[in-house]
VMD Tcl script that draws the C-alpha trace (Angstrom):
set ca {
  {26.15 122.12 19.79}
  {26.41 120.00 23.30}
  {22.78 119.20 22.84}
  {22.78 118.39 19.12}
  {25.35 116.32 20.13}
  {23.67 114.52 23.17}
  {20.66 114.10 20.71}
  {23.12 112.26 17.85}
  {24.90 109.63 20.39}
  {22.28 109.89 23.89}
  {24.15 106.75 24.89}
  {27.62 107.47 25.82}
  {25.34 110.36 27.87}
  {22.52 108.21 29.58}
  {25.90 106.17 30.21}
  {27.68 108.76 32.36}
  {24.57 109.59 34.30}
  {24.62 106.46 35.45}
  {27.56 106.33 36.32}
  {27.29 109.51 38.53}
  {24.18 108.49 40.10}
  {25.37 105.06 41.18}
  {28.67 106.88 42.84}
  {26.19 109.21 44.78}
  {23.93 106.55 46.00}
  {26.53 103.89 46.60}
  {30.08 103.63 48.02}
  {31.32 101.23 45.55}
  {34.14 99.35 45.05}
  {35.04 97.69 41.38}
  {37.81 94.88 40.79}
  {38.45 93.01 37.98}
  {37.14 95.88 35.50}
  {39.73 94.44 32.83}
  {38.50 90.95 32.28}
  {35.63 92.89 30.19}
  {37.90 92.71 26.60}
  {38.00 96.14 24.79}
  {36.37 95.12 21.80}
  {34.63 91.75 20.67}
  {31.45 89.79 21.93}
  {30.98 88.47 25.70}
  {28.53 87.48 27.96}
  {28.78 88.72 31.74}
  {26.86 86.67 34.09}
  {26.15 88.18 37.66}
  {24.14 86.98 40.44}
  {20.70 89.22 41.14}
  {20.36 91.05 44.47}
  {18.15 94.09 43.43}
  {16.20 96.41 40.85}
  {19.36 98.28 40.90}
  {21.73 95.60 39.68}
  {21.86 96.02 35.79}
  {22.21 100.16 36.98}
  {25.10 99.48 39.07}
  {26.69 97.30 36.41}
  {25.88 98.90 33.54}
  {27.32 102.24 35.10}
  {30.49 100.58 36.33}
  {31.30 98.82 33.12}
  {34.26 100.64 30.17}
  {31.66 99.40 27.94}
  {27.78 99.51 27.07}
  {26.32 96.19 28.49}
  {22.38 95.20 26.76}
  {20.70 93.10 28.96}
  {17.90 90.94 29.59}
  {15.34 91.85 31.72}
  {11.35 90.85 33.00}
  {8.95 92.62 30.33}
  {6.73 94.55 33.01}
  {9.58 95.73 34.10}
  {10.75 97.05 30.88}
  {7.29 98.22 29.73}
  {7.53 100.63 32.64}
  {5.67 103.79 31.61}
  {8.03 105.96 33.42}
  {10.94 104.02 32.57}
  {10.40 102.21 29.01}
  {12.26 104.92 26.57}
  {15.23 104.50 28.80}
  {15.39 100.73 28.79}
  {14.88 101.00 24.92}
  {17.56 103.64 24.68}
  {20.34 101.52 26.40}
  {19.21 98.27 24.17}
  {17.26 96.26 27.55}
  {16.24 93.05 25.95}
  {12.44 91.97 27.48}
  {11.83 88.74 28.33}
  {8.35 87.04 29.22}
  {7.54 83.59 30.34}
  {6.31 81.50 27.14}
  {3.44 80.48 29.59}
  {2.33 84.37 29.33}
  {3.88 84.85 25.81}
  {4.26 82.29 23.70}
  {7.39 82.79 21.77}
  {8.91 85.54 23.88}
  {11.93 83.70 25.43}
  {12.71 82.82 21.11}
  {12.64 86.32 20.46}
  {14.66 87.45 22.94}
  {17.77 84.88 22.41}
  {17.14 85.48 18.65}
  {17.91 89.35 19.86}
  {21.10 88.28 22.01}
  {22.62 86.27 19.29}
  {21.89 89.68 16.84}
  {23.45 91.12 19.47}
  {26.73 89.09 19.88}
  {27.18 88.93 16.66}
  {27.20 92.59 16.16}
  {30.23 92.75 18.93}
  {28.09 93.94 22.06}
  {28.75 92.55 25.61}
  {25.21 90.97 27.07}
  {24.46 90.67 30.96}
  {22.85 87.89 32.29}
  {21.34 87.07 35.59}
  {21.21 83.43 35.37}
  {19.17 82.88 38.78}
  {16.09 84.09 36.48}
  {15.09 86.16 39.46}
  {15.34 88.28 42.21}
  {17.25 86.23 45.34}
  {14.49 85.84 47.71}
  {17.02 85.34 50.72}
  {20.38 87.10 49.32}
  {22.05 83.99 48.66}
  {23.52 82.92 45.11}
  {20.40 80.56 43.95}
  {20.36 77.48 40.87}
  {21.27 79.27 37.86}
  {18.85 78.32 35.23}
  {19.43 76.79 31.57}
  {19.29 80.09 29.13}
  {23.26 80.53 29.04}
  {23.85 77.14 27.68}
  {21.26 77.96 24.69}
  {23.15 81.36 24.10}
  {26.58 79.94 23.86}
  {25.20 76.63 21.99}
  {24.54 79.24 19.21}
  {27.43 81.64 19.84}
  {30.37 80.45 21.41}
  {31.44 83.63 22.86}
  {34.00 84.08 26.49}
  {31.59 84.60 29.40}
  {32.95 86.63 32.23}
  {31.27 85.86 35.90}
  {31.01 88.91 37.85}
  {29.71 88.72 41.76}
  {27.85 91.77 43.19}
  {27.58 92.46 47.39}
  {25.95 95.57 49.02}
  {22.42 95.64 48.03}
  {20.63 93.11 50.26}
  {18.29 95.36 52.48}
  {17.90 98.06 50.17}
  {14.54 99.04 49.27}
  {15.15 97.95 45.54}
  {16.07 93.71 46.85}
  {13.40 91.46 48.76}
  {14.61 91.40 51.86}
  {11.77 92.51 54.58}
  {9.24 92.61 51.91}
  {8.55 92.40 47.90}
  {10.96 94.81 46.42}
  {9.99 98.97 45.97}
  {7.50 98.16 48.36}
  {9.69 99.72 51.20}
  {10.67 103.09 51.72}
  {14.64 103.94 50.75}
  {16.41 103.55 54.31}
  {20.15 103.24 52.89}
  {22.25 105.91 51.52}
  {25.65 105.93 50.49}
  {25.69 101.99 51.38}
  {28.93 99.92 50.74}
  {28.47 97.91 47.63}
  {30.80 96.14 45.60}
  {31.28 94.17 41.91}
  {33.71 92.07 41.61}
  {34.48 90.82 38.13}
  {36.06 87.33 37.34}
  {38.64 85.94 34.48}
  {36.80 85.28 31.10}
  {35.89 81.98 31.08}
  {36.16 80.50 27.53}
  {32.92 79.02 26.22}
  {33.57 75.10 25.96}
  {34.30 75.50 29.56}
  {31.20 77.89 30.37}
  {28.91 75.24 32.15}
  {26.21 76.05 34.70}
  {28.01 74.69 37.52}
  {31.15 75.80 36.94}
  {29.93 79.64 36.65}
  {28.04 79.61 39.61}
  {30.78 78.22 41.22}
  {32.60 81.35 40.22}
  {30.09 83.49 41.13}
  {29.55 82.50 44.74}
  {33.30 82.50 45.16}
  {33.25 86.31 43.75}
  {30.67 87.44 45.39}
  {31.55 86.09 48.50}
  {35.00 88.16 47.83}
  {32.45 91.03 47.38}
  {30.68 90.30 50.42}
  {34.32 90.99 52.54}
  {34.24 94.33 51.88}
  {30.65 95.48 51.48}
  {29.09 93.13 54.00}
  {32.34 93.27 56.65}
  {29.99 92.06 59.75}
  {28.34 89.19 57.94}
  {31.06 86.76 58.86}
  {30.51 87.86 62.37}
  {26.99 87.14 62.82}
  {26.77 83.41 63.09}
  {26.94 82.12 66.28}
  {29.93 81.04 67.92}
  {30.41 77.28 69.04}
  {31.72 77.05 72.56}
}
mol new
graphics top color blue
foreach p $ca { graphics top sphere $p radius 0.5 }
foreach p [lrange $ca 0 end-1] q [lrange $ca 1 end] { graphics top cylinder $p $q radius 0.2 }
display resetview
């Protein structure tokens, strides 16, 4: 019956196995867990450390996130039934595929409109440095055609593991960190006339800069001292 089950509704599962692996890797620390509204359509932007981020976040969040993500990435061999299982969006430059960055805001719209909450990385990318970088002009298409609250969400922990670029192009390292301090910090919906790209990645540097206090706790104290 527990497997009939499973195979009926395999989200709710693949959900809660994320959620325990991400609490065995990672020490983590949530906040701000109910700005995500119950029910209804919203957009959670985050800033991008690692290949773990959209785990971390889509294990830590009361409700199934669908988010975007790079199309080799999602046409994984060993990983591609799982991204389609938990609705990943792919996304490819319309350089490489014309017509793939329409299709996949046609699919967020779908999917906003249907109630689900989307995640974003608005950097576009991996941080090359760990720093919060331009966030790019995607989010103001998205809310331009749905008008939905965006909650900004700042993540802290996962520079220097093997799955971010620091020391080296990312997975090209071996794992080195386990049971690491890491920490998502989620932000007061912001409502969508408001939602502009400066003003969210305002917000996000200021949470994850919260984040940063307690996952990063000797980062302050590594600068230099003036005499």
């Amino acid at each position: 019956m527990g497997g009939w089950r499973a195979a009926r509704a395999p989200r709710p599962l693949i959900r809660f196995l994320i959620f325990l692996l991400v609490h065995c890797c990672y020490r983590l620390r949530l906040r701000g867990l109910e700005h995500i509204p119950a029910k209804g359509p919203a957009v959670v932007v985050c800033n991008h450390v690692s290949f773990m981020d959209a785990l971390v976040m889509g294990g830590a969040s009361p409700r199934p996130l669908r988010f975007l993500m790079d199309r080799p990435i999602y046409e994984s061999p060993w990983l591609n039934w799982l991204f389609r299982l938990v609705g990943a969006i792919p996304v490819e430059s319309d350089r490489r595929d014309p017509g793939s960055v329409r299709r996949a805001l046609e699919e967020v719209s779908r999917a906003l409109r249907s109630g689900d909450v989307v995640m974003l990385f608005p950097e576009g990318r991996l941080t090359p440095d760990g720093e919060v970088h331009a966030f790019r002009r995607g989010l103001e298409t998205i809310l331009a055609r749905d008008p939905v609250p965006v909650i900004p969400a700042g993540l802290a922990g996962l520079w220097g593991s093997w799955t971010s670029h620091r020391d080296g192009p990312a997975l090209s390292k071996r794992p080195r960190r386990f049971r690491a301090r890491v920490a998502l910090y989620f932000g007061k919906p912001i409502p969508s006339r408001l939602a502009r790209r400066e003003l969210l990645e305002a917000r996000v540097r200021a949470l994850k800069a919260e984040a940063d206090g307690w996952a990063c706790p000797l980062k302050a104290t590594t600068s230099p001292r003036r005499r």
